[in-house]
C-alpha positions as CSV (number, residue, x, y, z in Angstrom):
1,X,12.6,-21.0,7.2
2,X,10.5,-17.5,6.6
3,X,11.5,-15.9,4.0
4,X,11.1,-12.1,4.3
5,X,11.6,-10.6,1.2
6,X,9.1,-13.1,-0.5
7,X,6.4,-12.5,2.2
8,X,6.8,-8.6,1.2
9,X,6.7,-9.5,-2.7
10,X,3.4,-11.2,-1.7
11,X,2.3,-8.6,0.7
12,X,2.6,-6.1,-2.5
13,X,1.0,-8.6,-5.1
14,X,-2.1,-9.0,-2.8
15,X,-2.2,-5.1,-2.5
16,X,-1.4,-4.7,-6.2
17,X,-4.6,-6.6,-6.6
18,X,-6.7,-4.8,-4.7
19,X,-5.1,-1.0,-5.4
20,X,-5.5,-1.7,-9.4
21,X,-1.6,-1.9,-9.6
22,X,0.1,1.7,-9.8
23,X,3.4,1.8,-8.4
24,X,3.4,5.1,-6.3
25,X,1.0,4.1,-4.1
26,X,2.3,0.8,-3.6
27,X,6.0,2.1,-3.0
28,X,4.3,4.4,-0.9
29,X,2.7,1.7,1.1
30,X,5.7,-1.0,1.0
31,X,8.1,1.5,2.2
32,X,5.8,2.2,5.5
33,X,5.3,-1.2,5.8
34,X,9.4,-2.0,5.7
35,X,9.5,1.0,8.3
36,X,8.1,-0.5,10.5
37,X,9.5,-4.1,10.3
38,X,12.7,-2.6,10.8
39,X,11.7,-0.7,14.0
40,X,10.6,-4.3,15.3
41,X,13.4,-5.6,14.3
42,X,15.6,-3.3,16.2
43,X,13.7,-3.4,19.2
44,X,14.3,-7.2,19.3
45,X,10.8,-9.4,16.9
46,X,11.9,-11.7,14.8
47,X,11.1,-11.6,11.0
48,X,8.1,-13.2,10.9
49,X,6.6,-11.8,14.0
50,X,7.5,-8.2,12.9
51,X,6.5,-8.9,9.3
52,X,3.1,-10.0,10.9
53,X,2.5,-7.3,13.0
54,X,3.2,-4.7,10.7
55,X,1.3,-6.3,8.3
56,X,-1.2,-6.0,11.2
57,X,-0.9,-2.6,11.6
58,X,-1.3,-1.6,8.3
59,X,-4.7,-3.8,7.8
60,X,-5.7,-6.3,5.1
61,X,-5.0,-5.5,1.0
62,X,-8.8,-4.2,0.5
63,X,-9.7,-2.2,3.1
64,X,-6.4,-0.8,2.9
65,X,-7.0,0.1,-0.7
66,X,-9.9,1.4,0.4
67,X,-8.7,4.0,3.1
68,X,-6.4,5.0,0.8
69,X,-8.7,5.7,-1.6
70,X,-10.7,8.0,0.5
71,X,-7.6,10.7,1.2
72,X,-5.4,10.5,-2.5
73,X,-6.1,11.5,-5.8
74,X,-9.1,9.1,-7.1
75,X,-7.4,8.7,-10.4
76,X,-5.5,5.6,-10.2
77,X,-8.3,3.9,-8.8
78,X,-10.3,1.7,-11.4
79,X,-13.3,2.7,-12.7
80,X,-15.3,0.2,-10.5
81,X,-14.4,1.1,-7.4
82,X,-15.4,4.8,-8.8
83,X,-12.5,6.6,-10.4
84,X,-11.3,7.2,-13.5
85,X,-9.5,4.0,-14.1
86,X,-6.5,6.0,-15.9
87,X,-4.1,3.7,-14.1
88,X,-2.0,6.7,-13.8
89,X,-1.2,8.5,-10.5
90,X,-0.4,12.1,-11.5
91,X,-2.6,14.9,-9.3
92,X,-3.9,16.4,-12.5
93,X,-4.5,19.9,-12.8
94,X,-5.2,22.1,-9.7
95,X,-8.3,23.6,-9.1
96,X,-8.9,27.5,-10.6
97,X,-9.3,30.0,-7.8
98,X,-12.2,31.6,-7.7
């Protein structure tokens, strides 16, 4: 029987992985991705298939990491992929006005 709650846990660990584990993106990401589960849901999927095509729809752990990268704070991301590897999402201090 498909479990749903486990194939989101695993969903998460998979982007937790890829996204250098910091929990604002990932809550961030899971809740979109339960959005839209639920909107399949209503309009008549079953678990898995909506689970699947959201999953889908939001692409695969990496590249998703990766896109995500590109329009948040670099911070959080590790120092490989080319941030500051802080492991911290916080937006830092704003830019001085010139």
């Amino acid at each position: 029987m498909f479990d749903l709650e486990s194939q989101i846990r695993g969903w998460r660990a998979d982007l937790a992985a890829a996204m250098g584990n910091v929990a604002e993106p990932l809550d961030e990401l899971e809740s979109h991705l339960r959005d839209d589960i639920d909107r399949r849901i209503r309009l008549g999927a079953d678990a898995q298939a909506a689970f699947e095509a959201a999953r889908g729809q939001l692409g695969e752990a990496g590249r998703l990491a990766q896109e995500f990268a590109k329009t948040s704070d670099r911070r959080w991301i590790p120092e490989s992929w080319g941030g500051s590897g802080n492991g911290r999402w916080d937006r830092g201090p704003r830019p001085r006005a010139r």
